[in-house]
N, C-alpha and C positions, 0 to 999 in steps of 0.2 A: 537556498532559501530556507529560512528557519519558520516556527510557527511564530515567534514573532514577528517575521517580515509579514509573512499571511495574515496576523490581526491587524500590523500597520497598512496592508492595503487594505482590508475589509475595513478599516476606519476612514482611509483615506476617500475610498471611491465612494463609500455609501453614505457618510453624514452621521454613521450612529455616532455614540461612544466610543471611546477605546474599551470600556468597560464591556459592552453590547457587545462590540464587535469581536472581544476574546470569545464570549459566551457561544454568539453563531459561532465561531471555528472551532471549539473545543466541544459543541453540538452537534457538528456534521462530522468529526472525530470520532465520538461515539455512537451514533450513528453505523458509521463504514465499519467499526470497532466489533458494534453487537452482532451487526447481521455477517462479520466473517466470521466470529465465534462460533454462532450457530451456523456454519458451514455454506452458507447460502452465500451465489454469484453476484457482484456487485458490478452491473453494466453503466457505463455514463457515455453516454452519444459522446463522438468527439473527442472524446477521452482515449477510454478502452475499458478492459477488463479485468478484475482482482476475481482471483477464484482459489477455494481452498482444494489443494489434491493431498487424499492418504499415499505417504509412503509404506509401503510394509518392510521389516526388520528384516535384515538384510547381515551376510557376513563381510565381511571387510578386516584390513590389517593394517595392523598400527606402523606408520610409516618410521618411526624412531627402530620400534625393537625387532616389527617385521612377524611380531605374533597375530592369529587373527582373531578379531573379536567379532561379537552381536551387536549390532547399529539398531536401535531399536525402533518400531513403526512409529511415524508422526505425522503430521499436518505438516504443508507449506502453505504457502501463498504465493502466487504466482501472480503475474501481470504482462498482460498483451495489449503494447498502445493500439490503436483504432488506424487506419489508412488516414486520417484525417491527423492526425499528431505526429503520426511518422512523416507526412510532406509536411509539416509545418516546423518542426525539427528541421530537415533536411534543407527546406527552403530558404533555412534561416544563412544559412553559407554567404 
C-alpha cells in the first residue's frame, strides 16, 4: 500500500475530499514524523510500537576488502506490532 492508496481510502470511507483527505494523511505523517525526531515512543492500541534506540559506534569490517572500520553511533527506529496485529496477520491464513 502506497500513501496514495491511504488518501484514496481516507477519501473513500470518510466523504471528505481527496484534497482533505491527503492533508489528514500527510498530518498524521508529520505528526509520527516530529514526535520520532524528537525521540519520544509512539504507542497506538492495536497497532504497536515505533520507538527510537541510540546505537553507539561500533567497529566492524568491510566485507569486500576485509579492513575494519568505525560504524558510527545513530538512531534507529524500531517497531513491535501489538498481540492484537500479530493474530490478526496470522488469522488472515
Amino acid at each position: 500500500m502506497t500513501k496514495a492508496d491511504l488518501i484514496e481510502s481516507v477519501y473513500l470511507k470518510t466523504g471528505f475530499s481527496k484534497k482533505e483527505s491527503a492533508e489528514i494523511v500527510e498530518m498524521v505523517f508529520d505528526l509520527i514524523k516530529g514526535t520520532l525526531e524528537k525521540g519520544e515512543k509512539i504507542k497506538i492500541a492495536g497497532f504497536g510500537n515505533f520507538v527510537v534506540k541510540e546505537k553507539d559506534s561500533r567497529r566492524g569490517r568491510n566485507p569486500q576488502t576485509g579492513d575494519e572500520i568505525e560504524i558510527t553511533s545513530r538512531r534507529i527506529l524500531t517497531f513491535k506490532p501489538s498481540q492484537v496485529l500479530k493474530s490478526c496477520i496470522n488469522d488472515a491464513d
